[in-house]
mmJSON file of the N, C-alpha and C atoms, coordinates in Angstrom:
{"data_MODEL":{"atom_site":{
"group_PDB":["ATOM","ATOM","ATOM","ATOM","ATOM","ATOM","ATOM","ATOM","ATOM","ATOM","ATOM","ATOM","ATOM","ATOM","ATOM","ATOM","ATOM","ATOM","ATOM","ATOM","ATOM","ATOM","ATOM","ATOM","ATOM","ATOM","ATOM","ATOM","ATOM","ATOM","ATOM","ATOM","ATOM","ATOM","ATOM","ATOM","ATOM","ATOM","ATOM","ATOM","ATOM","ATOM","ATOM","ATOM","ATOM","ATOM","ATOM","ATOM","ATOM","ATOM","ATOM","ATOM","ATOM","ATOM","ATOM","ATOM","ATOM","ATOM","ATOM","ATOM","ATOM","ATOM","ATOM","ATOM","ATOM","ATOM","ATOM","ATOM","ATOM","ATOM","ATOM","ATOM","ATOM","ATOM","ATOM","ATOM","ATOM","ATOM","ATOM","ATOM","ATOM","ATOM","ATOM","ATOM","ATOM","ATOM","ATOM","ATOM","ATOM","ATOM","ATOM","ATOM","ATOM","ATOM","ATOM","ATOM","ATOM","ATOM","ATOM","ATOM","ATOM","ATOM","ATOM","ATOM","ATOM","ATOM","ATOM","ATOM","ATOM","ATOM","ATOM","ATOM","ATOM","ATOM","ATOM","ATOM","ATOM","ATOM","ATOM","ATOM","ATOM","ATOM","ATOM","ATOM","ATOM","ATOM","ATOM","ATOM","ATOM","ATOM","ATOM","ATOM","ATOM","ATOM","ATOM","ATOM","ATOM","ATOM","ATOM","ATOM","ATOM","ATOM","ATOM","ATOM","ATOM","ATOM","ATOM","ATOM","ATOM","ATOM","ATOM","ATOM","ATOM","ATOM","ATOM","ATOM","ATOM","ATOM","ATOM","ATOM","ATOM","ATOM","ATOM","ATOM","ATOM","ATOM","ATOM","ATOM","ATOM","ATOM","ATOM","ATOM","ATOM","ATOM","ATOM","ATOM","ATOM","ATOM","ATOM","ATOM"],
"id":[1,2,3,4,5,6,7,8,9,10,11,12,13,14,15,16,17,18,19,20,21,22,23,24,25,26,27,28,29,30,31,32,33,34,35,36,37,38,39,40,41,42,43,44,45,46,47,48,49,50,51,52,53,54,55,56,57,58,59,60,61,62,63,64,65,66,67,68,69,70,71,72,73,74,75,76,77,78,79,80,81,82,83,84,85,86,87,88,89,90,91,92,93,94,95,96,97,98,99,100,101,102,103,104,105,106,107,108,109,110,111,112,113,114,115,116,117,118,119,120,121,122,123,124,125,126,127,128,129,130,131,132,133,134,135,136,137,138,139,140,141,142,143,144,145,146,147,148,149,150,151,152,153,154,155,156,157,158,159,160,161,162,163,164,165,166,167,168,169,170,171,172,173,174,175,176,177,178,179,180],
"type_symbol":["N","C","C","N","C","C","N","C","C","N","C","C","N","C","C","N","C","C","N","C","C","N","C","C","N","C","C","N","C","C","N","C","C","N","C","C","N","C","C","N","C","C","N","C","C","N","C","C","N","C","C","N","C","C","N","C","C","N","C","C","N","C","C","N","C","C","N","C","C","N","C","C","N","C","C","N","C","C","N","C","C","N","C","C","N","C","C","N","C","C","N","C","C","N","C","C","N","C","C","N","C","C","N","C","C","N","C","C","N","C","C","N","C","C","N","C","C","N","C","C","N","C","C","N","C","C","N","C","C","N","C","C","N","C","C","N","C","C","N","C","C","N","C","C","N","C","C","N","C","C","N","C","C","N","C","C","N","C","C","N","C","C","N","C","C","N","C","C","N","C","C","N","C","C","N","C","C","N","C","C"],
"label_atom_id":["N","CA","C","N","CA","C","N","CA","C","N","CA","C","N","CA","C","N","CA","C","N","CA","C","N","CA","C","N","CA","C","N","CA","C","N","CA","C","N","CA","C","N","CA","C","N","CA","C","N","CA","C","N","CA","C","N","CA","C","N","CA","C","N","CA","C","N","CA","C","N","CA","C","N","CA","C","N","CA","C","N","CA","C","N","CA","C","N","CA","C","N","CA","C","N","CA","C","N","CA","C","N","CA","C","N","CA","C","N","CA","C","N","CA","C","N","CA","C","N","CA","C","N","CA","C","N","CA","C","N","CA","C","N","CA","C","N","CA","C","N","CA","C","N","CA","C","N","CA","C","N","CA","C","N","CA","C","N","CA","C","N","CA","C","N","CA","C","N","CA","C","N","CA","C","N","CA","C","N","CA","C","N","CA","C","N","CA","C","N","CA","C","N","CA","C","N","CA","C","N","CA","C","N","CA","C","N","CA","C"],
"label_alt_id":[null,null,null,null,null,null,null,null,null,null,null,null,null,null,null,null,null,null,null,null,null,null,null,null,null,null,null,null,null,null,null,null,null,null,null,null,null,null,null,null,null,null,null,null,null,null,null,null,null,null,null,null,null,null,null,null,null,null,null,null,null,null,null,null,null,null,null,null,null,null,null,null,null,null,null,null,null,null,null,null,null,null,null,null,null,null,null,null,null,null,null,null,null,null,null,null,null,null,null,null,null,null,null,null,null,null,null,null,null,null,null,null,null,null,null,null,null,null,null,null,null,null,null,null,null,null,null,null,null,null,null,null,null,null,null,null,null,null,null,null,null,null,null,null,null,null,null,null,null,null,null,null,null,null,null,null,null,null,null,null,null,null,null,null,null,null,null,null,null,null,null,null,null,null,null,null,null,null,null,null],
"label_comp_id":["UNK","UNK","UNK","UNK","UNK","UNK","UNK","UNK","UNK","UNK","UNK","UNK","UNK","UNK","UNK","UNK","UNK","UNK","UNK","UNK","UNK","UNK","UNK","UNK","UNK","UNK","UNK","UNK","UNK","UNK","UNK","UNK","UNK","UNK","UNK","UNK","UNK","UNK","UNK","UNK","UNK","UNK","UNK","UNK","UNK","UNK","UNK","UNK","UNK","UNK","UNK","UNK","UNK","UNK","UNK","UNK","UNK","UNK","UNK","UNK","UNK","UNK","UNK","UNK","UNK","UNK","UNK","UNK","UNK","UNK","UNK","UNK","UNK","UNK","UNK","UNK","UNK","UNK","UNK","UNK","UNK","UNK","UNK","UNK","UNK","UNK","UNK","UNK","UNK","UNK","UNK","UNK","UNK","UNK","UNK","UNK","UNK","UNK","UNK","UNK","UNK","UNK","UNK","UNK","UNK","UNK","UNK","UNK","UNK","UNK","UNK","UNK","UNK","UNK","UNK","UNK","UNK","UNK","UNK","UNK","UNK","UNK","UNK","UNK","UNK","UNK","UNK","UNK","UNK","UNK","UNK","UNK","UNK","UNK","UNK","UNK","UNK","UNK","UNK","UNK","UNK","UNK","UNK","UNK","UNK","UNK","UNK","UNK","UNK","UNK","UNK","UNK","UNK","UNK","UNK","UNK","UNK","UNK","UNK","UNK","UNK","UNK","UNK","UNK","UNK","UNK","UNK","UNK","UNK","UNK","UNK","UNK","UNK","UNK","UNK","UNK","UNK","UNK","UNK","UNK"],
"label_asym_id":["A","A","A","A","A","A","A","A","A","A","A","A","A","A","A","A","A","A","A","A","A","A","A","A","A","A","A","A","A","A","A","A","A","A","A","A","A","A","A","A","A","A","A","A","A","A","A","A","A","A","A","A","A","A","A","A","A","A","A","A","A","A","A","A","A","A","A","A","A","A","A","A","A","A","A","A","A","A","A","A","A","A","A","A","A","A","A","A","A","A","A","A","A","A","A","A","A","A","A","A","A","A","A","A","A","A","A","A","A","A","A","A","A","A","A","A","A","A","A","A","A","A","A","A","A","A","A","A","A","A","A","A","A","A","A","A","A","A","A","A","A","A","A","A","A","A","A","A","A","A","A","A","A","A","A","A","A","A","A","A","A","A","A","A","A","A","A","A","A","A","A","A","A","A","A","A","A","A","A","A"],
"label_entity_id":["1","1","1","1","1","1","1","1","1","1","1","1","1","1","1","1","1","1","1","1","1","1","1","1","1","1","1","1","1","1","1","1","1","1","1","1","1","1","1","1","1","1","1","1","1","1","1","1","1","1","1","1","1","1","1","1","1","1","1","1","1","1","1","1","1","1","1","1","1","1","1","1","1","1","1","1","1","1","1","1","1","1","1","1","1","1","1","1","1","1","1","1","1","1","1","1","1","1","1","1","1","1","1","1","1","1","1","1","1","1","1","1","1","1","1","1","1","1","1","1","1","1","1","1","1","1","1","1","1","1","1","1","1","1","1","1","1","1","1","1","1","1","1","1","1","1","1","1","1","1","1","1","1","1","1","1","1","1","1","1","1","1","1","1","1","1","1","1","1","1","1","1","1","1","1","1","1","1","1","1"],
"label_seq_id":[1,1,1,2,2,2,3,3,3,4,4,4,5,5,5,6,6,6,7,7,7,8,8,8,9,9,9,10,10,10,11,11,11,12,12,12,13,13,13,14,14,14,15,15,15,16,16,16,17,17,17,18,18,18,19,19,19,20,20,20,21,21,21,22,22,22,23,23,23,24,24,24,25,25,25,26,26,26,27,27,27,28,28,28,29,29,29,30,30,30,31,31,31,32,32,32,33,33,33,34,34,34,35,35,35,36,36,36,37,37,37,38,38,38,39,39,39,40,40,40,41,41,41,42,42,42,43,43,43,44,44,44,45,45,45,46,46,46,47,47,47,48,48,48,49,49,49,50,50,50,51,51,51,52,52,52,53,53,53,54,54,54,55,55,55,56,56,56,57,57,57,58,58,58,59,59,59,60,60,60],
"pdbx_PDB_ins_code":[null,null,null,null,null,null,null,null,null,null,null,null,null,null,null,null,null,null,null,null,null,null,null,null,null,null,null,null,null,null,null,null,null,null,null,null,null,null,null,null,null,null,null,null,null,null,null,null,null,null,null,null,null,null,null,null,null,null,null,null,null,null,null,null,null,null,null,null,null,null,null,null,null,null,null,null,null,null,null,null,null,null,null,null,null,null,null,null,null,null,null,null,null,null,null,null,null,null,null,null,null,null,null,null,null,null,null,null,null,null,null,null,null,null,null,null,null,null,null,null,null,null,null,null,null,null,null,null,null,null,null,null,null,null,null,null,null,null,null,null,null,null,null,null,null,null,null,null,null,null,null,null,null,null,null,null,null,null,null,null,null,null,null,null,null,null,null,null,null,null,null,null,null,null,null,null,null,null,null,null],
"Cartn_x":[118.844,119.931,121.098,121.09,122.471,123.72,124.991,126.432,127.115,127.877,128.871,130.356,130.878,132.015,132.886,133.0,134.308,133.42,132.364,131.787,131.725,131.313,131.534,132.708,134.049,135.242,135.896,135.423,135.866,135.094,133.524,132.84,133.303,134.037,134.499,136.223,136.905,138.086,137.895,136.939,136.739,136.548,135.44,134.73,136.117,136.451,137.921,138.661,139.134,140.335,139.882,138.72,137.493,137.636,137.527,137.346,138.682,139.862,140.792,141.374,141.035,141.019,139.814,139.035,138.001,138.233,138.726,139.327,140.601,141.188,142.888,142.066,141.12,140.624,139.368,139.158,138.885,139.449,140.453,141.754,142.987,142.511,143.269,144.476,144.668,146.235,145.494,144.903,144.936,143.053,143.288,142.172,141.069,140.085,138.717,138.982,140.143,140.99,141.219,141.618,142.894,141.708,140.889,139.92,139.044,139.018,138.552,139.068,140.55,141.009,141.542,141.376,141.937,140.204,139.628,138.003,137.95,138.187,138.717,139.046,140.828,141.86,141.059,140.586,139.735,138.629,138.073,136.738,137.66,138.672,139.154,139.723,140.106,141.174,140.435,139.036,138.466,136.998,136.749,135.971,134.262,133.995,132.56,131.321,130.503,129.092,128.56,128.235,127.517,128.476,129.712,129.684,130.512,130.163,130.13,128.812,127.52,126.158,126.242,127.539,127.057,128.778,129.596,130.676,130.514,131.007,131.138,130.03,128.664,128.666,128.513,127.887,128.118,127.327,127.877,126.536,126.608,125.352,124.582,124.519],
"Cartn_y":[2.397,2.817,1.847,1.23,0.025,0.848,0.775,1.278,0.233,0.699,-0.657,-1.023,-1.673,-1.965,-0.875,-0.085,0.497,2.227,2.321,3.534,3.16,1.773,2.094,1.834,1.472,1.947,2.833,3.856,5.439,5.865,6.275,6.505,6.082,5.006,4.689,5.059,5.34,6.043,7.132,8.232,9.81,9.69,8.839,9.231,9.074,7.867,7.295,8.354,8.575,9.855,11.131,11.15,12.733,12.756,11.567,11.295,11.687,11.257,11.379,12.825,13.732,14.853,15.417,14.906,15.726,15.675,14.114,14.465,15.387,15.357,16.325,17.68,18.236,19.657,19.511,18.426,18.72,18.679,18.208,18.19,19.711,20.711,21.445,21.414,20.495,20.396,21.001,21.08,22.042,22.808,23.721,24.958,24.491,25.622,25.108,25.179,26.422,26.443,25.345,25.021,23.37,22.701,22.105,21.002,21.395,22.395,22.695,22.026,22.591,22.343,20.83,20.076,18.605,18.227,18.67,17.825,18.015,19.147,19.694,18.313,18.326,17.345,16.232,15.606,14.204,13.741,15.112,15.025,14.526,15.677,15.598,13.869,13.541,11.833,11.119,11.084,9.449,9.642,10.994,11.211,10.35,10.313,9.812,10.336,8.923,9.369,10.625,9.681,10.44,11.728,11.572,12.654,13.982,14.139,15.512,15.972,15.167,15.544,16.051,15.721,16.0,16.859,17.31,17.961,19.383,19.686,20.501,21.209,20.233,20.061,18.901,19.588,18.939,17.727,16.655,15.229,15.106,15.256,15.012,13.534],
"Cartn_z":[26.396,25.542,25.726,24.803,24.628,24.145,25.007,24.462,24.13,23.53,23.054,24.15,24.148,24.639,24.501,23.596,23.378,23.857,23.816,24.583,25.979,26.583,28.328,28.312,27.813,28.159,28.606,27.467,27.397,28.354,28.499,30.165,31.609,31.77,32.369,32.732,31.718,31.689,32.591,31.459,32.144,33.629,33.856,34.857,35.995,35.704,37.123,37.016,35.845,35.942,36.658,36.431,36.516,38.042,39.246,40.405,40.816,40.496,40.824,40.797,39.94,40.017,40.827,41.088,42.169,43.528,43.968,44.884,45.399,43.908,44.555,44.266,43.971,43.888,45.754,46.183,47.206,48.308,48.038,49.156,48.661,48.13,47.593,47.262,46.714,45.887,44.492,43.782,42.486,42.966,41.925,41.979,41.379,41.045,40.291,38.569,38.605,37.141,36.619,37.417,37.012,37.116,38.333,37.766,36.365,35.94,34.62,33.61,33.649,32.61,32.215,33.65,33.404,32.918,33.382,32.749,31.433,30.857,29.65,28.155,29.544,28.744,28.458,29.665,29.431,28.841,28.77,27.636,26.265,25.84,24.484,24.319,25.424,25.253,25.188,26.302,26.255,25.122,25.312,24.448,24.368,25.996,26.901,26.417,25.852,25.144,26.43,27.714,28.781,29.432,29.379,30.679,29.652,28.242,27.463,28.037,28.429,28.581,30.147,30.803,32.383,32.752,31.172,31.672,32.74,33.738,34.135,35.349,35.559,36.05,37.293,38.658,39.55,39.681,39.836,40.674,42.238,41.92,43.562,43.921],
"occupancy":[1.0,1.0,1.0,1.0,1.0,1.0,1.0,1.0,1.0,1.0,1.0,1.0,1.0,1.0,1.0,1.0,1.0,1.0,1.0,1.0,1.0,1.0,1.0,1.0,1.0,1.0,1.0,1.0,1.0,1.0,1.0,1.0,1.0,1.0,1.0,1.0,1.0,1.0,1.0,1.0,1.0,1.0,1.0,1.0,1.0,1.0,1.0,1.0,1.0,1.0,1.0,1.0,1.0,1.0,1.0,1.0,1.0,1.0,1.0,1.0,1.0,1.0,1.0,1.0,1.0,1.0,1.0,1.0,1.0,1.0,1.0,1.0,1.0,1.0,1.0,1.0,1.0,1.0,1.0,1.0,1.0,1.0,1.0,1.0,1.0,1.0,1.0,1.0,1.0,1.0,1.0,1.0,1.0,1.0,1.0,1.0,1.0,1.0,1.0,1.0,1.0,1.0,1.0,1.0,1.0,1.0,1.0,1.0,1.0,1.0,1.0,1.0,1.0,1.0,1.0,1.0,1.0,1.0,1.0,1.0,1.0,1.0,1.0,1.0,1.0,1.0,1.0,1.0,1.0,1.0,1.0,1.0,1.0,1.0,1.0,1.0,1.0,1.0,1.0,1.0,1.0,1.0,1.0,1.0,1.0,1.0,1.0,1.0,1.0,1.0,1.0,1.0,1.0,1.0,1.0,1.0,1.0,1.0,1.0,1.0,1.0,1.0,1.0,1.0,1.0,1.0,1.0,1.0,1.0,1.0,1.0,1.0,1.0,1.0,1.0,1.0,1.0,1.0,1.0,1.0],
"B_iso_or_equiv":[0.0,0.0,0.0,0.0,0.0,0.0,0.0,0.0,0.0,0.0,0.0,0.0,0.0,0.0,0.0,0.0,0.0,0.0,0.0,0.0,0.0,0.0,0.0,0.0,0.0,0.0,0.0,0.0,0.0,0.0,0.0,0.0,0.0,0.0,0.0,0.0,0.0,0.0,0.0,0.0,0.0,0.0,0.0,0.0,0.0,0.0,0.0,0.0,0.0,0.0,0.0,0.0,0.0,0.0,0.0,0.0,0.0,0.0,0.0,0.0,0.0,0.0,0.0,0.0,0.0,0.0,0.0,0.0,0.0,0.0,0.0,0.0,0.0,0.0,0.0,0.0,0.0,0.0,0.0,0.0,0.0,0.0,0.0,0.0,0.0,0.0,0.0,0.0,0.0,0.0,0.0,0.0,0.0,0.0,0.0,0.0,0.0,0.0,0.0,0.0,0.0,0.0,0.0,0.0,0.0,0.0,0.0,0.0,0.0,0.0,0.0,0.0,0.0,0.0,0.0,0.0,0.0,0.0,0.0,0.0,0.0,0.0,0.0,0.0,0.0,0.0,0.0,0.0,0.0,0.0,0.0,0.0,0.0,0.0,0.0,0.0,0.0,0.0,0.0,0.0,0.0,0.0,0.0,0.0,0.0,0.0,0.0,0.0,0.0,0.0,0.0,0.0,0.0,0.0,0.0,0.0,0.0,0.0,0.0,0.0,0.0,0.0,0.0,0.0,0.0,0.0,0.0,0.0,0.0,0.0,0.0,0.0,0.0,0.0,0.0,0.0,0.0,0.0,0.0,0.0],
"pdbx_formal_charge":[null,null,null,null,null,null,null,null,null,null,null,null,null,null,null,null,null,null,null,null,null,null,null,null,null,null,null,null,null,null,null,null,null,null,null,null,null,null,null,null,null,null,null,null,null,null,null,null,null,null,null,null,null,null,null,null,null,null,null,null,null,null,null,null,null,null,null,null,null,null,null,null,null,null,null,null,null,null,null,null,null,null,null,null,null,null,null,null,null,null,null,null,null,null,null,null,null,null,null,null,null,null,null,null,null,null,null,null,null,null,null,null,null,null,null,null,null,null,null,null,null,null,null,null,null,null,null,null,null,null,null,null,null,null,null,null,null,null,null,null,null,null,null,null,null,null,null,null,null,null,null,null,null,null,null,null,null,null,null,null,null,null,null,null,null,null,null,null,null,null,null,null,null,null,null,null,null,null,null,null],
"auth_seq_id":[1,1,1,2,2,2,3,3,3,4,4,4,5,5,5,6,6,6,7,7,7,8,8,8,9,9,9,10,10,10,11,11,11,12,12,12,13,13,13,14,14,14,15,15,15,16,16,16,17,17,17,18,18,18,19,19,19,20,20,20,21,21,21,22,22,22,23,23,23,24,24,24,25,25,25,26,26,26,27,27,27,28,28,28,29,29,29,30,30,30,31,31,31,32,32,32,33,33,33,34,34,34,35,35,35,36,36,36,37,37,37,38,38,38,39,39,39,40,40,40,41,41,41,42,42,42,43,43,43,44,44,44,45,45,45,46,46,46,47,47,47,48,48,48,49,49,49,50,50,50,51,51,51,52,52,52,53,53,53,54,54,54,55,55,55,56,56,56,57,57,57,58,58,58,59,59,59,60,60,60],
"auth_comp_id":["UNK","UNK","UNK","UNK","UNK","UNK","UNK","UNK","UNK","UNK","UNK","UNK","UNK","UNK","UNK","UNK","UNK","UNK","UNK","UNK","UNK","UNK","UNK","UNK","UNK","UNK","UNK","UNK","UNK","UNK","UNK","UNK","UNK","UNK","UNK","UNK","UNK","UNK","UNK","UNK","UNK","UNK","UNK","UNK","UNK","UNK","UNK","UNK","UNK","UNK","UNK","UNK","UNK","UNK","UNK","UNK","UNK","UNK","UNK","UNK","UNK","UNK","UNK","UNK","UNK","UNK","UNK","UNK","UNK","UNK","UNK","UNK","UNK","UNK","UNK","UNK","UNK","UNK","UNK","UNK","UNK","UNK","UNK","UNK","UNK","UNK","UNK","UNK","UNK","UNK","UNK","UNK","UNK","UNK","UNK","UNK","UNK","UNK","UNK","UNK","UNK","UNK","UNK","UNK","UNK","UNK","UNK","UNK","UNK","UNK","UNK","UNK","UNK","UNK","UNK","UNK","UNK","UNK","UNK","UNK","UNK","UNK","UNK","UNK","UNK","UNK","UNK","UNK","UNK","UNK","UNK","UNK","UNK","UNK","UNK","UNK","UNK","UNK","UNK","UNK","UNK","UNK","UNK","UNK","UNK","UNK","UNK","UNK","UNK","UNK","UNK","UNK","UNK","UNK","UNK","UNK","UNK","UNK","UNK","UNK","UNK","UNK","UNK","UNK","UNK","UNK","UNK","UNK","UNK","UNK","UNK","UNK","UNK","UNK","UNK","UNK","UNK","UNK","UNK","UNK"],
"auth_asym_id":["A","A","A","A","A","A","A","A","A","A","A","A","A","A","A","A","A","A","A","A","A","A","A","A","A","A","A","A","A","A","A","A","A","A","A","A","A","A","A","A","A","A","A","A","A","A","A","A","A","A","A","A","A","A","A","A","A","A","A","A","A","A","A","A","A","A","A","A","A","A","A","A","A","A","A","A","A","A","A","A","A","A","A","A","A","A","A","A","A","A","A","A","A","A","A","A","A","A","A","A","A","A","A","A","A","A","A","A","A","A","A","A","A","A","A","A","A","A","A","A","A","A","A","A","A","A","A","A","A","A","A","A","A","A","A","A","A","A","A","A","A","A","A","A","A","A","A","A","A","A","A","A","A","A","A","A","A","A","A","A","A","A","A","A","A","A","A","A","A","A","A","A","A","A","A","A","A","A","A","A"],
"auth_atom_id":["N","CA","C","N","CA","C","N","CA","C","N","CA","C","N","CA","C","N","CA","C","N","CA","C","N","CA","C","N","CA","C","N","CA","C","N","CA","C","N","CA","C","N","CA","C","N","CA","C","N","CA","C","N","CA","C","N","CA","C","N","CA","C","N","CA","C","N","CA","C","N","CA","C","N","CA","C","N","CA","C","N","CA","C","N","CA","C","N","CA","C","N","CA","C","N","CA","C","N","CA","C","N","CA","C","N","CA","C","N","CA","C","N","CA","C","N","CA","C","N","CA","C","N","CA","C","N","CA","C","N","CA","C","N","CA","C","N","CA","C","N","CA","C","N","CA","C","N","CA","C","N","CA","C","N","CA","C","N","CA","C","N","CA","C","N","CA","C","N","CA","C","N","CA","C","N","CA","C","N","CA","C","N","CA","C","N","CA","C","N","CA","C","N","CA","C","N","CA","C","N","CA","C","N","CA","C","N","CA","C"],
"pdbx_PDB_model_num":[1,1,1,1,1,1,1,1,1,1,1,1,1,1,1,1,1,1,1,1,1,1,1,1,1,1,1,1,1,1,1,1,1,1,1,1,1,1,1,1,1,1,1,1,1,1,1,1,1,1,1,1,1,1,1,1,1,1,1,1,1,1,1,1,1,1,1,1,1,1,1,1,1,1,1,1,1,1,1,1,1,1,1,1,1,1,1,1,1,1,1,1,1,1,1,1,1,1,1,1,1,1,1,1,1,1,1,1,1,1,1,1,1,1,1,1,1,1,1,1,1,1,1,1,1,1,1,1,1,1,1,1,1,1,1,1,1,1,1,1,1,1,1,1,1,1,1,1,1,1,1,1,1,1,1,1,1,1,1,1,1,1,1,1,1,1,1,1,1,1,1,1,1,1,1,1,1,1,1,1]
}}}
């Protein structure tokens, strides 16, 4: 499966931003609410072929 430039951009957006909120939800500065709802926000902004397919949940 070939993506284009401007789709691994956006995959790449989510995912960094996505980390950065996983870590502040594992260091408890925000809840499982809040990491919801920021995965939420970032689906809607970067708008990631792959990780609508892997929103919400967990990777091993």
């Amino acid at each position: 499966m070939l993506v284009s430039e401007k789709e691994f951009r956006a995959e790449l957006r989510y995912r960094m931003s996505l980390s950065v909120a996983r870590a502040m939800l594992k260091e408890g500065v925000i809840s499982q609410e809040e990491y919801q709802q920021i995965d939420t926000i970032l689906l809607e902004k970067h708008r990631p072929t792959l990780g609508t397919l892997l929103a919400g949940k967990p990777l091993i």
